[in-house]
C-alpha positions as CSV (number, residue, x, y, z in Angstrom):
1,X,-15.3,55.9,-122.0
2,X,-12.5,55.9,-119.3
3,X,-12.9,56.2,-115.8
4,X,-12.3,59.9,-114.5
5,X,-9.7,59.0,-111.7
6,X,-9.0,62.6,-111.0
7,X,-12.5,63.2,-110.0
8,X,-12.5,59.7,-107.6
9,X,-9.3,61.1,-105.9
10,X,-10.9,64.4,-105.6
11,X,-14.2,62.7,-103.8
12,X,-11.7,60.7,-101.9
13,X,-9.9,64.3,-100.4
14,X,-13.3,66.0,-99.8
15,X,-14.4,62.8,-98.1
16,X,-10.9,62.5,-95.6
17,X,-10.5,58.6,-97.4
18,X,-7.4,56.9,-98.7
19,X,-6.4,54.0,-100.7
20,X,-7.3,52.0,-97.6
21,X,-11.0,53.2,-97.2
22,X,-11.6,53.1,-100.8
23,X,-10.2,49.4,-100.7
24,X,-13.1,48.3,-98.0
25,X,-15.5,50.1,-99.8
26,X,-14.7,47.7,-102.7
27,X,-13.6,45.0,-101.1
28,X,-10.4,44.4,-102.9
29,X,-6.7,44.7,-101.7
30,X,-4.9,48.4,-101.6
31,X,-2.8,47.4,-104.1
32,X,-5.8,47.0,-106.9
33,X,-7.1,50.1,-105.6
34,X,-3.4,51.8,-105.8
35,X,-3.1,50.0,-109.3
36,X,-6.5,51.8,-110.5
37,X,-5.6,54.9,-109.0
38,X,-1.7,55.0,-111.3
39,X,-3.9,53.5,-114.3
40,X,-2.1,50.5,-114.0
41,X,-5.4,48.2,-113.9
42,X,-8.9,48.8,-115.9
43,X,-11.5,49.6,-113.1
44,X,-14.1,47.0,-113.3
45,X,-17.6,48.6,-114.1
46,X,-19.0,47.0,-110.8
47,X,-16.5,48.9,-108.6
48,X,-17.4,52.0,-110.2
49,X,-20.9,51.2,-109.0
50,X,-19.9,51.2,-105.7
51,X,-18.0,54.1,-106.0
52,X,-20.8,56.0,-107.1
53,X,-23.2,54.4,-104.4
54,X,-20.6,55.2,-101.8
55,X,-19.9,59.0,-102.7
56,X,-23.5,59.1,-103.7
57,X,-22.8,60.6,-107.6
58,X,-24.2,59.1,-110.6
59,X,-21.9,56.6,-112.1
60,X,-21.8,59.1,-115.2
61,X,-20.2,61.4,-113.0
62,X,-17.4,58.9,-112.7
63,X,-16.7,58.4,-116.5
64,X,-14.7,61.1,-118.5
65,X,-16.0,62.6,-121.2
66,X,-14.9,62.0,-124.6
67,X,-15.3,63.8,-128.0
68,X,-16.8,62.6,-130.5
């Protein structure tokens, strides 16, 4: 499965949070946060985590879906 970025960056608008917030909230640099974001860098599965602690979703909610 692939990380839904879409859906972070849409939690990220409904929440008023940039690249910047997002970056503390992992505590990486913006630039690994802005490389996630373009699909540039793999998200680790322990920034997801946080992710979905901080938005307060279940990590599933973060994943896209894929057909079988």
């Amino acid at each position: 499965m692939q990380v839904n970025i879409a859906k972070i960056k849409g939690l990220m608008a409904e929440h008023g949070e940039t690249q910047q917030d997002l970056a503390r909230v992992l505590g990486c640099s913006v630039t690994t946060v802005g490389n996630y974001m373009t699909s540039k860098s793999v998200m680790r599965v322990d920034d997801v985590g946080k992710i979905a602690v901080h938005y307060e979703v279940s990590p599933l909610d973060l994943l896209k879906k894929t057909e079988a």
